[in-house]
C-alpha atoms as a printed R data frame, in Angstrom:
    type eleno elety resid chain resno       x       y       z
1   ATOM     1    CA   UNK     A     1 -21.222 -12.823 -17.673
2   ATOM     2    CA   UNK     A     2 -18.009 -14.221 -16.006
3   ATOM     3    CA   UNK     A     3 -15.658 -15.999 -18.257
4   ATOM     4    CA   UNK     A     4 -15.750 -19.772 -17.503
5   ATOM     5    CA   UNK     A     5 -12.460 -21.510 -16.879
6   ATOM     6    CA   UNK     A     6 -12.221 -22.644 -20.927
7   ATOM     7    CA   UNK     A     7 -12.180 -19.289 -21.508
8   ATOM     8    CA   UNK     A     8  -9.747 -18.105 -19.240
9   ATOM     9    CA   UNK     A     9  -6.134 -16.481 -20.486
10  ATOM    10    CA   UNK     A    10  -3.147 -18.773 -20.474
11  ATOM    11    CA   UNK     A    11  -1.700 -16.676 -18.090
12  ATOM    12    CA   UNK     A    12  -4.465 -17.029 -15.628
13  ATOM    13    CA   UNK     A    13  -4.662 -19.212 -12.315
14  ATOM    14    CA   UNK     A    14  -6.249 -22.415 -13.490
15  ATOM    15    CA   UNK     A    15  -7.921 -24.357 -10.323
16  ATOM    16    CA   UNK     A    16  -6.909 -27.800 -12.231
17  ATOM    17    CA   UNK     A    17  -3.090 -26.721 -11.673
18  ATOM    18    CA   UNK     A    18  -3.932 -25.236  -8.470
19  ATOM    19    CA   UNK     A    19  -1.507 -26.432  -5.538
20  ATOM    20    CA   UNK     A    20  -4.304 -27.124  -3.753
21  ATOM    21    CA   UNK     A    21  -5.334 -26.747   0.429
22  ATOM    22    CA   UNK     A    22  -3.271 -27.638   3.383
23  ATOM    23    CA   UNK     A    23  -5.603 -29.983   4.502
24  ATOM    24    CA   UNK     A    24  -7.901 -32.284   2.958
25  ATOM    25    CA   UNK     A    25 -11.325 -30.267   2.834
26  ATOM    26    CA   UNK     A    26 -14.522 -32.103   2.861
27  ATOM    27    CA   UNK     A    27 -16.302 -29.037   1.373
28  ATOM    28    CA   UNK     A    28 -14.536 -29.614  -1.668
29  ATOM    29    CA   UNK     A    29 -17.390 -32.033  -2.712
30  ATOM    30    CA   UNK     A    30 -20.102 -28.901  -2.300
31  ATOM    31    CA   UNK     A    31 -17.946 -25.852  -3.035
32  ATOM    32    CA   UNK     A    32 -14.456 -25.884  -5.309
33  ATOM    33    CA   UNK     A    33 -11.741 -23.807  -5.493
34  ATOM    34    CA   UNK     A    34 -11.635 -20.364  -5.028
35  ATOM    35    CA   UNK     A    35 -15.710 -20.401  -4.820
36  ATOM    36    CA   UNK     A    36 -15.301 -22.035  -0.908
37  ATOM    37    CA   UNK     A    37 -12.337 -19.702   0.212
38  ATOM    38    CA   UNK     A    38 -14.671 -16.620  -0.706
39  ATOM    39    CA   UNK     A    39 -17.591 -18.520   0.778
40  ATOM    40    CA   UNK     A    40 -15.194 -19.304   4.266
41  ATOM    41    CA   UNK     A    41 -13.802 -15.564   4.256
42  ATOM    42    CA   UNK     A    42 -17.374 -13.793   3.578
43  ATOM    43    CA   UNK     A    43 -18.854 -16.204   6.606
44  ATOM    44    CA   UNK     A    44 -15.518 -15.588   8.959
45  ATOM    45    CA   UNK     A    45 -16.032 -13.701  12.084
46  ATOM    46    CA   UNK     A    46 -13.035 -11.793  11.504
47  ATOM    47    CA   UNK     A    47 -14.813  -9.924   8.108
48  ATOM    48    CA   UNK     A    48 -17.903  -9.714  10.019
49  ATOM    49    CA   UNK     A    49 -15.770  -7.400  11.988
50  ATOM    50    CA   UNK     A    50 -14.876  -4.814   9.665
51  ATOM    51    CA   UNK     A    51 -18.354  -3.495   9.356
52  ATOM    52    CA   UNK     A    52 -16.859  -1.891  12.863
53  ATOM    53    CA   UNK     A    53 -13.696  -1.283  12.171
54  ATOM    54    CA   UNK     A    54 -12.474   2.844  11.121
55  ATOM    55    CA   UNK     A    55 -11.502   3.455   6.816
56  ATOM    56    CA   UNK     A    56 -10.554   6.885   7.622
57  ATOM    57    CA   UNK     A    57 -13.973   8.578   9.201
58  ATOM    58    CA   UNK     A    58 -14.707   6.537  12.786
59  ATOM    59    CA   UNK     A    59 -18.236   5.717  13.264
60  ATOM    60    CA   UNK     A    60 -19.298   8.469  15.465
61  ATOM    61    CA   UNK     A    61 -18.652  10.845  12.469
62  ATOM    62    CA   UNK     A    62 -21.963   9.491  10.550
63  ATOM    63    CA   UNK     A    63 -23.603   6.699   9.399
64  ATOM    64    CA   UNK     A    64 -22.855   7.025   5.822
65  ATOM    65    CA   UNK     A    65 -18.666   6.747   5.511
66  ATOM    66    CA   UNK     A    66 -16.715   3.907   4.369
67  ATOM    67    CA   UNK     A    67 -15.841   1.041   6.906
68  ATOM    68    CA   UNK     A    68 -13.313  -1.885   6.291
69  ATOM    69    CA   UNK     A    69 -15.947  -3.728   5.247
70  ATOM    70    CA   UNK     A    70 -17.474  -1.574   2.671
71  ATOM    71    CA   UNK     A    71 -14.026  -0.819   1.550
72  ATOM    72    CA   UNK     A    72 -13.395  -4.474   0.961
73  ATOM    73    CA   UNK     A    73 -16.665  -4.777  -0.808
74  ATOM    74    CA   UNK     A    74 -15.854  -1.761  -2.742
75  ATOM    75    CA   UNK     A    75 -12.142  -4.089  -3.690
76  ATOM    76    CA   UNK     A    76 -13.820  -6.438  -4.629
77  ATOM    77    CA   UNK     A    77 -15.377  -5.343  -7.319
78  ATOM    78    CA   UNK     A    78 -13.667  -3.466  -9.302
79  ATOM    79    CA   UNK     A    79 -11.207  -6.487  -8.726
80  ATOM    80    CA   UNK     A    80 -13.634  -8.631 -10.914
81  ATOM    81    CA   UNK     A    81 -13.954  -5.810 -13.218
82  ATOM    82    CA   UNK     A    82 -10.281  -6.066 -13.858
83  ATOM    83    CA   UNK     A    83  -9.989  -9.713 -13.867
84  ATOM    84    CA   UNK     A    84 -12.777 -10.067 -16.489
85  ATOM    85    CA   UNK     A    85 -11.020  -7.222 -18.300
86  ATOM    86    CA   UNK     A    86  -7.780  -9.411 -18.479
87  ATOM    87    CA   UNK     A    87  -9.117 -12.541 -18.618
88  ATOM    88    CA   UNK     A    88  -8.497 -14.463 -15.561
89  ATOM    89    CA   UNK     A    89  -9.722 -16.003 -12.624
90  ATOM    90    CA   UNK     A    90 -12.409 -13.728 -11.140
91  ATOM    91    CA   UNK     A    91 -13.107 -15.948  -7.998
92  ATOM    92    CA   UNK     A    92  -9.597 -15.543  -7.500
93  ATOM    93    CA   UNK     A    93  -8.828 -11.645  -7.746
94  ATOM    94    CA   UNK     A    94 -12.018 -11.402  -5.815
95  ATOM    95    CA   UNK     A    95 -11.407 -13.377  -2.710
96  ATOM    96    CA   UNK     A    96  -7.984 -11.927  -2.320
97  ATOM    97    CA   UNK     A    97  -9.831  -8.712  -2.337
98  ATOM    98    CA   UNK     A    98 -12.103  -8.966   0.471
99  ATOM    99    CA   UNK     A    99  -9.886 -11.145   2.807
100 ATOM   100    CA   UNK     A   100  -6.734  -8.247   2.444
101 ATOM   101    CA   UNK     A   101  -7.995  -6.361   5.098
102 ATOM   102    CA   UNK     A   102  -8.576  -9.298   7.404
103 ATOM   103    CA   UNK     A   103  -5.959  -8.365   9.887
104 ATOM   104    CA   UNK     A   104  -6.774  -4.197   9.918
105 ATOM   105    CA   UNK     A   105  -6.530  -3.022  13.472
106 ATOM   106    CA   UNK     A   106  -9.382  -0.918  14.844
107 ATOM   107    CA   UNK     A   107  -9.156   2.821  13.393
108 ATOM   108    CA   UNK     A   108  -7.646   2.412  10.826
109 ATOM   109    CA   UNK     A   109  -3.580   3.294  10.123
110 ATOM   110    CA   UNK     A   110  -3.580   5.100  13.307
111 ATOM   111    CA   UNK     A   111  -4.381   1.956  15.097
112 ATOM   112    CA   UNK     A   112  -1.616   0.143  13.179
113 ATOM   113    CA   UNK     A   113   0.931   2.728  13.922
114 ATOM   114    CA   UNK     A   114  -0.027   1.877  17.512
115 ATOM   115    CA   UNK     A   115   0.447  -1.489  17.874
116 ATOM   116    CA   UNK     A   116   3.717  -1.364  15.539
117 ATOM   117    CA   UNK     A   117   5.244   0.767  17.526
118 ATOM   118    CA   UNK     A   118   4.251  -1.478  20.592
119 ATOM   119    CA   UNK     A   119   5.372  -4.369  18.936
120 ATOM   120    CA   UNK     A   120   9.120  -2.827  17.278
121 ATOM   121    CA   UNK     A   121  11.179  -5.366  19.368
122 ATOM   122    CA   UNK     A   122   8.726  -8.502  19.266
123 ATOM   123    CA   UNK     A   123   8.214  -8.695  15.105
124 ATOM   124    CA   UNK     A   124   6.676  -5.337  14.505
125 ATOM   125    CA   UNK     A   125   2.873  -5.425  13.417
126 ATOM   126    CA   UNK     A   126   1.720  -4.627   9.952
127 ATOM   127    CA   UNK     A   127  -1.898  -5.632   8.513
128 ATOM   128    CA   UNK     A   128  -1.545  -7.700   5.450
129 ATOM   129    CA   UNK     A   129   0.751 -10.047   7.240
130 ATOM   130    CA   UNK     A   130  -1.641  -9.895   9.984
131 ATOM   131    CA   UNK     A   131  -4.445 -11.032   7.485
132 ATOM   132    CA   UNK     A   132  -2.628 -14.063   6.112
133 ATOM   133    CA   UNK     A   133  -2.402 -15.229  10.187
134 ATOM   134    CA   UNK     A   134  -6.032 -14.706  10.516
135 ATOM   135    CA   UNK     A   135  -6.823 -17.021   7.433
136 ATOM   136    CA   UNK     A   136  -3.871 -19.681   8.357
137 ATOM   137    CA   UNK     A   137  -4.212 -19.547  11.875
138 ATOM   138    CA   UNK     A   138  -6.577 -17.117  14.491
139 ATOM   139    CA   UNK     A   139  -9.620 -18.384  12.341
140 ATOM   140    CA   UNK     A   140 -10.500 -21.625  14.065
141 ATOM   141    CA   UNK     A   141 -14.080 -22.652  13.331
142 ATOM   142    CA   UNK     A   142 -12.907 -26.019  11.957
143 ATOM   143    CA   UNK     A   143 -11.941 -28.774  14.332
144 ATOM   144    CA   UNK     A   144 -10.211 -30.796  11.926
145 ATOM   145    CA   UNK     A   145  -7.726 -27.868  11.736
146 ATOM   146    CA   UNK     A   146  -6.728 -24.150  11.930
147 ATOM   147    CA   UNK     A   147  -7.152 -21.584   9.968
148 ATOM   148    CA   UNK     A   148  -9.486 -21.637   6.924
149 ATOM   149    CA   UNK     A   149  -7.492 -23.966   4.808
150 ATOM   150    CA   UNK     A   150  -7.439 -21.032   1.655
151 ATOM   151    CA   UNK     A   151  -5.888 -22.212  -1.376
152 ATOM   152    CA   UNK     A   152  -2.479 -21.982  -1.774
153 ATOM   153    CA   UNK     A   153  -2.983 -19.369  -4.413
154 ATOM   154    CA   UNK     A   154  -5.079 -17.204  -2.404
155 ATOM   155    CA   UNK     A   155  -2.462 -17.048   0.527
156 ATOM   156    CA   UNK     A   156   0.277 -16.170  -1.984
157 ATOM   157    CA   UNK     A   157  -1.346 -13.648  -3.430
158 ATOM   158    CA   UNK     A   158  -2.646 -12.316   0.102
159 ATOM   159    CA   UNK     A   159   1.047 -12.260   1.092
160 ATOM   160    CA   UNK     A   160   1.811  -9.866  -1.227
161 ATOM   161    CA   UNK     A   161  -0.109  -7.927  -1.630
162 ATOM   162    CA   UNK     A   162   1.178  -4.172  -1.575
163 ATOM   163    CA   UNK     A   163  -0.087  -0.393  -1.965
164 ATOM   164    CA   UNK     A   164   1.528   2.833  -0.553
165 ATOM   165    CA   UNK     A   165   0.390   2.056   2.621
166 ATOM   166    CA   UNK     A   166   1.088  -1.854   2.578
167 ATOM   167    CA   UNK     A   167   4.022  -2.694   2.758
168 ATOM   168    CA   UNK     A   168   4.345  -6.632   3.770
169 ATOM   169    CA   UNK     A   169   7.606  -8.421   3.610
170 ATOM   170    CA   UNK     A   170   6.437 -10.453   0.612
171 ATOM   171    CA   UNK     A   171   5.403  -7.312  -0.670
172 ATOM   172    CA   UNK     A   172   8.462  -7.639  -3.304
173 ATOM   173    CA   UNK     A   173   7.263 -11.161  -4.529
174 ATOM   174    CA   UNK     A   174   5.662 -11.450  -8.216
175 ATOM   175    CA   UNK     A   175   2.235 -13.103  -8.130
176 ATOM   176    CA   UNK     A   176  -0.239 -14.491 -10.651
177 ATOM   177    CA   UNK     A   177  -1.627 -11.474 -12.754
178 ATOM   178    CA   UNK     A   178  -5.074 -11.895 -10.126
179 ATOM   179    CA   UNK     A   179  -2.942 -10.688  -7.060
180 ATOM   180    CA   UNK     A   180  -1.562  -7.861  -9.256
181 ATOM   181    CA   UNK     A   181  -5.383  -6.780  -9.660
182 ATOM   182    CA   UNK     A   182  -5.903  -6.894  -6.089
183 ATOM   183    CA   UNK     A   183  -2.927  -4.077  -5.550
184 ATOM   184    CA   UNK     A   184  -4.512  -1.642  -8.271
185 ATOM   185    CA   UNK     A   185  -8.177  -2.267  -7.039
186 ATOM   186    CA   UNK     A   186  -7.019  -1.834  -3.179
187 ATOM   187    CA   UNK     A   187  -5.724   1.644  -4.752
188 ATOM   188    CA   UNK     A   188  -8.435   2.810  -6.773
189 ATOM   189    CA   UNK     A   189 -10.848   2.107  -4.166
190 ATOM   190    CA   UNK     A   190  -9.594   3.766  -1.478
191 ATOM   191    CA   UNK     A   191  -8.785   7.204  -3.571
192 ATOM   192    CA   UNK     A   192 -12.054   7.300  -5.224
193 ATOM   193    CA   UNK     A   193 -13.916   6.426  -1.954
194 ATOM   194    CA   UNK     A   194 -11.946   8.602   0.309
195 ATOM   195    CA   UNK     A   195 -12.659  11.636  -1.681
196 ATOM   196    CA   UNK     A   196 -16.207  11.167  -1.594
197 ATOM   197    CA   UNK     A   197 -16.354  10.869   2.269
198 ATOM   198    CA   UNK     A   198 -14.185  13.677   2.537
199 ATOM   199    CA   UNK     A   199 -16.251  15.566   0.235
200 ATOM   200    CA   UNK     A   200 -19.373  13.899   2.146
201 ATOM   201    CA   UNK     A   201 -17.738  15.398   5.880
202 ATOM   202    CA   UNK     A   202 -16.871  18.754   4.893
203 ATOM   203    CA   UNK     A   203 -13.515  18.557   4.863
204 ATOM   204    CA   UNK     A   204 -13.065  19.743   0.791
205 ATOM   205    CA   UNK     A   205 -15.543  21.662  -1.220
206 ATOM   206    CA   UNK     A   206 -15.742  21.583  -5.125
207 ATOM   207    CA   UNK     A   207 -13.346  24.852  -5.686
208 ATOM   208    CA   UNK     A   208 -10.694  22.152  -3.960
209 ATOM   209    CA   UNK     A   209 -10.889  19.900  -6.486
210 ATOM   210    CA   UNK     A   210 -11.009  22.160  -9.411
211 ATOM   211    CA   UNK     A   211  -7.253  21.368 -10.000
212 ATOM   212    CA   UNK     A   212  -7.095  18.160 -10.264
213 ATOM   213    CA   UNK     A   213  -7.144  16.363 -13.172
214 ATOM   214    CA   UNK     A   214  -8.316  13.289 -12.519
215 ATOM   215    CA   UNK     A   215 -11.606  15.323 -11.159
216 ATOM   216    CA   UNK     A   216 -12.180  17.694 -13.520
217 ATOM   217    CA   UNK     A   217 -11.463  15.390 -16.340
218 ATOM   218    CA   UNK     A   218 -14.425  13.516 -15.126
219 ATOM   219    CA   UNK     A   219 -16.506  16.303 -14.113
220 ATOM   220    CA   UNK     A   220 -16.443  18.453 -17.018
221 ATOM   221    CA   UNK     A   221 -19.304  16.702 -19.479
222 ATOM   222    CA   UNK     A   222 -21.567  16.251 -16.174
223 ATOM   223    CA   UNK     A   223 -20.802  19.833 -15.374
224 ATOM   224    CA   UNK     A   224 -22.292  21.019 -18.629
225 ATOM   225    CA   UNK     A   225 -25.158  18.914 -18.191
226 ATOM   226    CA   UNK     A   226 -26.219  19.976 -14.653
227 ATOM   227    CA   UNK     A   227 -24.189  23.604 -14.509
228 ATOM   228    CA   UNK     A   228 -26.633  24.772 -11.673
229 ATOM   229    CA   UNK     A   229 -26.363  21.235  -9.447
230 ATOM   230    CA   UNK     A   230 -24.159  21.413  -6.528
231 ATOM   231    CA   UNK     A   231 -21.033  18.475  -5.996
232 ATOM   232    CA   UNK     A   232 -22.902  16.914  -3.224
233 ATOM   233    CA   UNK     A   233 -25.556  16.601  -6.340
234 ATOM   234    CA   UNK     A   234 -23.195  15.364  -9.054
235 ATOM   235    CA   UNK     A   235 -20.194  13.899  -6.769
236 ATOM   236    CA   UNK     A   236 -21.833  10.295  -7.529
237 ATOM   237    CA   UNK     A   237 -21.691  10.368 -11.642
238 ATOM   238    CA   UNK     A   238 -18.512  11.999 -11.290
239 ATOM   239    CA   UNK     A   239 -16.517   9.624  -9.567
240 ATOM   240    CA   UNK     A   240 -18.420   7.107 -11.217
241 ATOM   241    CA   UNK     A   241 -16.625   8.188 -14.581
242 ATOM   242    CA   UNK     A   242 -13.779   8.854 -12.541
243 ATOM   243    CA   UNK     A   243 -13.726   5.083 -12.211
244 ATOM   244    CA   UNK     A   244 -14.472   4.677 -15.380
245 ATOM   245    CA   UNK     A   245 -11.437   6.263 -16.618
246 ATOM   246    CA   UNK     A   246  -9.610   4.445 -14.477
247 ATOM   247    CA   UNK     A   247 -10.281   0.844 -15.600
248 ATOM   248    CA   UNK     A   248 -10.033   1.849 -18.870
249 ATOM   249    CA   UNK     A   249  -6.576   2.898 -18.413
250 ATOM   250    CA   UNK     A   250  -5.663   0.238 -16.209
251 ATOM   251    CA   UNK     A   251  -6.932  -2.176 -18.493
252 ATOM   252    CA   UNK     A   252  -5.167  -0.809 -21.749
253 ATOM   253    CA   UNK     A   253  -1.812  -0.708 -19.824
254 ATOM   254    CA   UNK     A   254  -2.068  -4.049 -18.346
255 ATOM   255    CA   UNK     A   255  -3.086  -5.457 -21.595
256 ATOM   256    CA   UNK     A   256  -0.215  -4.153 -23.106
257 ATOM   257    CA   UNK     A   257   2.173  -5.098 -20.931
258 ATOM   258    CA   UNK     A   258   1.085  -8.851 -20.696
259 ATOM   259    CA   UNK     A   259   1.039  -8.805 -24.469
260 ATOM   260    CA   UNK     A   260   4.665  -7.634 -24.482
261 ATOM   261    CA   UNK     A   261   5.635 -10.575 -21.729
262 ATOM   262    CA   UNK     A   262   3.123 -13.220 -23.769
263 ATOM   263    CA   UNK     A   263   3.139 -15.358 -20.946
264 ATOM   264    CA   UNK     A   264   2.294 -18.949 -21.566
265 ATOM   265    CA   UNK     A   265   1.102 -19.484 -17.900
266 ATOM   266    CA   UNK     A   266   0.879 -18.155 -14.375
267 ATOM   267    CA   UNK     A   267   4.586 -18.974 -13.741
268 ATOM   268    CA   UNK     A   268   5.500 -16.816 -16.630
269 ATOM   269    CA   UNK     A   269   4.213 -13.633 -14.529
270 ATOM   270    CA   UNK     A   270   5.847 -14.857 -11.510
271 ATOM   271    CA   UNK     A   271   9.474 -15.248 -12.860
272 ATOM   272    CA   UNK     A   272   8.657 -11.760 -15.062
273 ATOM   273    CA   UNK     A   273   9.847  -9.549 -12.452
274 ATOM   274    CA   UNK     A   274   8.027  -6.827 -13.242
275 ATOM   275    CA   UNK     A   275   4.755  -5.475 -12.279
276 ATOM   276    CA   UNK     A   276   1.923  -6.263 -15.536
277 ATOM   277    CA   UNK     A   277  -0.562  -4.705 -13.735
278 ATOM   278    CA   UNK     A   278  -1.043  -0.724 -13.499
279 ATOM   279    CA   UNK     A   279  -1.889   2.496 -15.114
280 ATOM   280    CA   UNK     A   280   0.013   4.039 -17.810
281 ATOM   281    CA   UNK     A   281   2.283   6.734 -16.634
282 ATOM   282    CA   UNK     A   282  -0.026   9.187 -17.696
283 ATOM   283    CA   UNK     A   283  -2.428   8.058 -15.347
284 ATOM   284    CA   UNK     A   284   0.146   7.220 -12.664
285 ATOM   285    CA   UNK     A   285   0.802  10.784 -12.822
286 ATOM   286    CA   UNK     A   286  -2.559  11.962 -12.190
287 ATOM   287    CA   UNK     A   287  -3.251   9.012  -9.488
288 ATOM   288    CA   UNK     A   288  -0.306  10.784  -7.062
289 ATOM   289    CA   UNK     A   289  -1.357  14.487  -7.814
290 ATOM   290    CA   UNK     A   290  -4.654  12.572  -6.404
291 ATOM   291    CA   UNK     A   291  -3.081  10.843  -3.507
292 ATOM   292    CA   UNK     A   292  -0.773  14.062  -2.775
293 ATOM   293    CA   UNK     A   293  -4.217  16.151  -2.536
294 ATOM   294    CA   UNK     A   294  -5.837  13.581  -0.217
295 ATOM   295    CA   UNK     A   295  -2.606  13.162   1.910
296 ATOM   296    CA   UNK     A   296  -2.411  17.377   2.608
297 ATOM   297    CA   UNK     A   297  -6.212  18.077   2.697
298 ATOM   298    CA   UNK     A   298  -8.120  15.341   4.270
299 ATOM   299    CA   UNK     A   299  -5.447  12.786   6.085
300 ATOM   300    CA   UNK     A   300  -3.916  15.143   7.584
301 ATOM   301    CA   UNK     A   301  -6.931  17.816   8.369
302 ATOM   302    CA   UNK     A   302  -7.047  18.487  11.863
303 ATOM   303    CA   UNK     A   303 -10.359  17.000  12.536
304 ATOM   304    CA   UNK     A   304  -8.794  13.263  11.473
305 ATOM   305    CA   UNK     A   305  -5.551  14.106  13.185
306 ATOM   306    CA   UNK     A   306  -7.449  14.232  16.261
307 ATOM   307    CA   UNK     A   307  -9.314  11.469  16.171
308 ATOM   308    CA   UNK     A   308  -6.290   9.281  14.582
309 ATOM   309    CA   UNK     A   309  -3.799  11.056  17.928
310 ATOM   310    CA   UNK     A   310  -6.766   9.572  20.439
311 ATOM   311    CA   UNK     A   311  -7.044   6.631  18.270
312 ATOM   312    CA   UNK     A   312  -3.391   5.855  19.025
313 ATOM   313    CA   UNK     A   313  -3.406   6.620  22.627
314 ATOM   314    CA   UNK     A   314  -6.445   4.084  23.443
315 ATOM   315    CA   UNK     A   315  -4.692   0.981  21.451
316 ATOM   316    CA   UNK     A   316  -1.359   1.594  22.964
317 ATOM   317    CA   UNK     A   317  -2.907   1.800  26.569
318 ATOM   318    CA   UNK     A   318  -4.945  -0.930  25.887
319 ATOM   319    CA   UNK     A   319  -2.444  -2.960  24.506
320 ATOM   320    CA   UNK     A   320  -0.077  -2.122  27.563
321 ATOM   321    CA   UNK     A   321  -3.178  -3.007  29.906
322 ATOM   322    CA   UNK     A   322  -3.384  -6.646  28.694
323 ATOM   323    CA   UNK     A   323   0.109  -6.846  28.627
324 ATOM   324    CA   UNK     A   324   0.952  -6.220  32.145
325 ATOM   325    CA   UNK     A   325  -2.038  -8.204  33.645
326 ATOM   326    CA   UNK     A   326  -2.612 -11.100  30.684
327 ATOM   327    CA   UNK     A   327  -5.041 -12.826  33.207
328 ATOM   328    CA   UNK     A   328  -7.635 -10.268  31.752
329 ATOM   329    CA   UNK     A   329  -7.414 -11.927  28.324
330 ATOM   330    CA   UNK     A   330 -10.436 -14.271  27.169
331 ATOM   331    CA   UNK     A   331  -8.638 -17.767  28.364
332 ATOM   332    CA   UNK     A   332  -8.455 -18.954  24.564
333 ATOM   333    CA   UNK     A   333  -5.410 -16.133  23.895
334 ATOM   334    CA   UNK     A   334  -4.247 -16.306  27.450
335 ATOM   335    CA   UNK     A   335  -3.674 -20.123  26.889
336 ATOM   336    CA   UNK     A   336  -1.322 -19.551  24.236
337 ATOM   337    CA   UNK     A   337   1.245 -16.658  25.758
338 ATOM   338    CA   UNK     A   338   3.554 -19.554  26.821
339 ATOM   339    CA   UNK     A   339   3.855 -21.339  22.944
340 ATOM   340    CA   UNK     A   340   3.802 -17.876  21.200
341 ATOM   341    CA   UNK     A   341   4.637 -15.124  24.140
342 ATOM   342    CA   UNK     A   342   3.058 -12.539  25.498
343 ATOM   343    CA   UNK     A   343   3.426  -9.579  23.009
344 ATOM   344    CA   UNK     A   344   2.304 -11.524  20.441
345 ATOM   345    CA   UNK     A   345  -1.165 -12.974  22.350
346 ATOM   346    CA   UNK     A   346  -1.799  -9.275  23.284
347 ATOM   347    CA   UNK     A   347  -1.212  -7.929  19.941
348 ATOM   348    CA   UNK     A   348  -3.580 -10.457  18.105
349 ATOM   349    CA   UNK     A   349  -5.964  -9.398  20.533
350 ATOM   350    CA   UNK     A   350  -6.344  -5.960  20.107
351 ATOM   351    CA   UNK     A   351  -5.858  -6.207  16.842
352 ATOM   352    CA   UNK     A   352  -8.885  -8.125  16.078
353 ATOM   353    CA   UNK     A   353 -10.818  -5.699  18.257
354 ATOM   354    CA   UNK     A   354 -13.576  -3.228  16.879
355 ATOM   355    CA   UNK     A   355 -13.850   0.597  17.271
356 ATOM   356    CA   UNK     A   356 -16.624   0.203  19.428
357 ATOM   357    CA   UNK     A   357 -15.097  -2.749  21.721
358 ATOM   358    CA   UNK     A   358 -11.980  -1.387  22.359
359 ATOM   359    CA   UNK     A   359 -13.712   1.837  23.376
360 ATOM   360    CA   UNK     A   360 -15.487  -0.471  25.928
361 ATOM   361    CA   UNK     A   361 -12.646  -2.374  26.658
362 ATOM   362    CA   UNK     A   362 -10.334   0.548  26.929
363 ATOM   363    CA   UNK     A   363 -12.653   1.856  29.526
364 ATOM   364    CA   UNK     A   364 -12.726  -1.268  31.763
365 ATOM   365    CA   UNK     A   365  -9.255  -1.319  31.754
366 ATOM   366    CA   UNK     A   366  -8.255   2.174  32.189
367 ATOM   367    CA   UNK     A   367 -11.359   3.579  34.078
């Protein structure tokens, strides 16, 4: 059961002190808070999107690999786990977590790599800062203004929100202890699910992971258990405890660390100017032995380099195709090249595009 807000930490975002929407919000009346920005992100064509849009395996690889939007699902919740684990706003740490891929580009990093580079001179390209415009501004299914109209709290902490491979420019800003949850979860996530859809694709076999710690850690009471099952048998419970292990620590730490600050409210963790939220360095140790393992066997295995090398060539000739004949844009992005200039039109654009539809659109342009 989620805490309600009397039982929330003092540290935690309270909606009473919230600084509120841009706009006055009619929906207010059916849906408060933090409950209607995760209702307005969840019903946003933008996440509808990321059901087609590349983790690490693109779609043609299988049916059964992480997308964006399983990923953000996958956020999500062990977001809440944390938050309930700490004692703050749930809604909170969860709607940052599935709006922080918002602005991902089709396949993945290699299709952000793409449009940076296209985009070095005109205010570069990177995704997180690319999310917060979707929510404030390329969202529009509002008349009475643009954007979804978040909450001041969610934007912040969207803004800021940072892993190894996001790197905003608020990315050095402290936020409530509920954005903090969203880095860690982002970061769990992705190395626990990445190693089972390696694992899933062939790319790494059990022997593989048999030195690291975090694995074998987790493995070895399952191990005992079913000695004769294979890891495509057990890889499930195992990462599952994996997990496990994870929160735990992550929880302890955190814990510890707020305890330490004893923060009276949110502003406390913003002016602390350190990080409350992560694993001990125990754990941080075995995290990037993980993350080093993934990086040399499966992100850069040949079969993903690949894909992620003709992944970059298709956004950077689309991109270039829209760019030297705009008229081709849909009329609603074309309309606004003069107020915001080209580069920028064309790079919203393609960024918002799916696998799939800039694989059609890539093939209308460039025969």
């Amino acid at each position: 059961m989620r805490p309600s807000r009397c039982e929330l930490a003092p540290y935690a975002v309270d909606p009473l002190l919230s600084r509120g929407r841009a706009h006055l919000d009619p929906l207010d009346d059916l849906r408060r808070d933090f409950e209607l920005d995760r209702y307005r992100v969840i019903h946003c064509m933008a996440f509808h999107r990321l059901a087609y849009k590349t983790q690490v395996f693109v779609a043609h690889e299988g049916d059964h690999y992480r997308t964006r939007l399983t990923h953000s699902l996958e956020v999500a919740d062990l977001a809440a786990d944390l938050a309930l684990a700490l004692r703050v706003n749930v809604q909170l740490a969860e709607v940052v977590a599935l709006a922080h891929d918002l602005g991902h580009t089709p396949f993945g990093h290699a299709g952000e790599s793409a449009l940076n580079e296209r985009m070095s001179e005109h205010g570069g390209f990177e995704h997180n800062r690319q999310s917060v415009r979707v929510v404030e501004y390329l969202e529009h299914p509002y008349p009475a203004f643009r954007g979804l109209n978040l909450m001041t709290e969610t934007l912040e902490c969207m803004a800021a929100h940072a892993t190894q491979y996001d790197h905003p420019d608020g990315a050095d800003l402290q936020v409530p202890v509920e954005g903090q949850i969203t880095n860690v979860a982002d970061r769990l996530a992705y190395d626990a699910h990445d190693l089972e859809d390696a694992l899933g694709a062939g790319l790494i076999d059990g022997k593989d992971l048999s030195g690291l710690r975090l694995w074998w850690e987790a493995a070895a009471p399952i191990r005992r258990e079913f000695a004769a099952s294979s890891v495509f048998a057990v890889r499930r419970p195992i990462l599952d405890v994996l997990i496990r292990n994870l929160l735990a620590d992550v929880s302890e730490e955190s814990n510890r660390r707020i305890q330490e600050l004893a923060p009276v409210d949110a502003d406390d963790v913003r002016g602390a100017g350190r990080i409350l939220v992560r694993p001990s360095d125990d754990m941080e140790e075995r995290l990037r032995e993980l993350e080093r393992f993934l990086f040399e066997n499966v992100y850069r295995h040949p079969r993903v380099v690949e894909v992620d090398d003709r992944a970059r060539r298709l956004v950077r000739e689309t991109f270039d195709a829209f760019l030297s004949d705009p008229t081709r844009l849909p009329s609603r992005f074309a309309d606004r090249i003069e107020e915001q200039g080209r580069h920028r039109v064309v790079c919203d654009y393609v960024a918002g595009m799916t696998d799939r539809f800039i694989e059609t659109e890539h093939r209308r342009l460039c025969g």
